[in-house]
C-alpha positions in Angstrom: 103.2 121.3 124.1 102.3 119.2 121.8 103.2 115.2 122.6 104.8 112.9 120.3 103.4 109.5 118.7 106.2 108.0 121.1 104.8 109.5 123.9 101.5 109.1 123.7 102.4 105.1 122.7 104.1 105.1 126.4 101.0 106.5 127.9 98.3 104.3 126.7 100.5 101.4 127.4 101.0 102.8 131.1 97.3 103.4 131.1 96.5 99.7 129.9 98.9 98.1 132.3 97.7 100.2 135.2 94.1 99.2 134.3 95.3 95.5 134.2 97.2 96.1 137.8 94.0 97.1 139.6 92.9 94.1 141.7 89.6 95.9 142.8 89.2 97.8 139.2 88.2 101.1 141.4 90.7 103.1 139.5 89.4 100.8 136.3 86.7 104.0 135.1 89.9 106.6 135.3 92.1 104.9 133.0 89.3 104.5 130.6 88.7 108.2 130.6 92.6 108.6 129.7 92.2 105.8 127.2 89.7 107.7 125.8 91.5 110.6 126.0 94.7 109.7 124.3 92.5 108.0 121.3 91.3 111.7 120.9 95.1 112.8 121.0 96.0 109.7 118.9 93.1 110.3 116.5 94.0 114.6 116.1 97.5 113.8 115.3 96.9 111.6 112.7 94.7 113.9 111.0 97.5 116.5 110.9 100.0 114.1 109.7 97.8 112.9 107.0 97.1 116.5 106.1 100.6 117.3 106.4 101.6 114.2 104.1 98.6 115.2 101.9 100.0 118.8 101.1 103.5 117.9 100.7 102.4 114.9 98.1 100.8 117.8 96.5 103.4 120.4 96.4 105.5 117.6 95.1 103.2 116.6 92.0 102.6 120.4 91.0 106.6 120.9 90.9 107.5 117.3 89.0 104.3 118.3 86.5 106.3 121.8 85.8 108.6 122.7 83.6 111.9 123.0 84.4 111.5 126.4 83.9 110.1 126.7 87.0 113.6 125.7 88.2 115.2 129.0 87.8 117.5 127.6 84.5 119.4 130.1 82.6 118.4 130.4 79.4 121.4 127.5 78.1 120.6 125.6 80.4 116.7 125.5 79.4 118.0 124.9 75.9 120.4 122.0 76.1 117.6 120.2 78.1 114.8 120.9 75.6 116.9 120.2 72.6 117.4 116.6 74.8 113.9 116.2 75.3 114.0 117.1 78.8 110.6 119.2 79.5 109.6 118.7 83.2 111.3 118.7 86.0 109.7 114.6 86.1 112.1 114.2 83.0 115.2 115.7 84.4 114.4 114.0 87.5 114.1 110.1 85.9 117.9 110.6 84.4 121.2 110.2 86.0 124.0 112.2 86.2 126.1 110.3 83.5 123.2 110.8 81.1 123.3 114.7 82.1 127.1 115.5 81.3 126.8 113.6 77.9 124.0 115.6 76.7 125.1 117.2 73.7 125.9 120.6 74.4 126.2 120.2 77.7 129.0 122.0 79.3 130.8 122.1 82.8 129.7 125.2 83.6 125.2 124.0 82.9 125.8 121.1 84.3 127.2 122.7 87.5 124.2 125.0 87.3 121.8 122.3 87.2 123.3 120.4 89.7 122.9 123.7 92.2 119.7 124.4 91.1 118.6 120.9 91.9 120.0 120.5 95.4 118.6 124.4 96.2 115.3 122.4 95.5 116.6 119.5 97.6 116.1 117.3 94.5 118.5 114.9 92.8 118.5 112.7 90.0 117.1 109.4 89.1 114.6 110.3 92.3 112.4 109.5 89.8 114.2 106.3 88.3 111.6 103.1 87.6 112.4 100.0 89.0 111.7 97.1 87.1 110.4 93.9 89.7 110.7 90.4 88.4 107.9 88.2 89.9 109.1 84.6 89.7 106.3 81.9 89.8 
């Protein structure tokens, strides 16, 4: 079984105060074998979480470039967006929900649909909303 980062943390630290605790440093050489050790654990589970984090930031990016046909719409629904300049699922994504309901055209029954097919994609809105920072000198 795999170990966590919080496990592995615990270990080197009990490694490093052990080494520290050995007046005669004969056990010194086996806790730098299991320093070494862990680094290689350390070092292999970092790679998969950066891969990990690398595949997800690209699944993301392909689905916010799409467009928001690729969410499954009904055909309405495609056409209130588009008529409100909505094209990518970015675009739907940067509005909120009070923006949504006044669309023109927009009904209870699309903007319940949107709404479902948005949290089936565990997505909501404004996810994408820019925040504007004010640097004061």
């Amino acid at each position: 079984m795999a170990k966590t980062v919080n496990e592995l943390f615990d270990e080197l630290l009990k490694n490093v105060q052990e080494a520290a605790n050995a007046a005669d440093f004969k056990d010194f050489p086996e806790s730098i074998k299991r320093l070494e050790a862990f680094k290689q654990e350390a070092d292999q589970l970092i790679a998969s979480f950066e891969m990990s984090i690398s595949i997800k930031q690209k699944g993301i990016g392909d689905l916010l470039a799409s467009g928001i046909e690729s969410l499954g719409l009904s055909q309405r629904a495609l056409n209130v967006l588009k008529q409100n300049g909505i094209v990518t699922v970015a675009d739907l994504l940067r509005l909120d929900l009070y923006t949504i309901i006044t669309m023109k055209n927009m009904g209870v029954k699309t903007e319940t649909e949107i709404l479902e097919v948005l949290h089936d994609h565990h997505l909501q809105f404004e996810l994408l909303k820019r925040e504007v920072v004010v640097l004061l000198d």
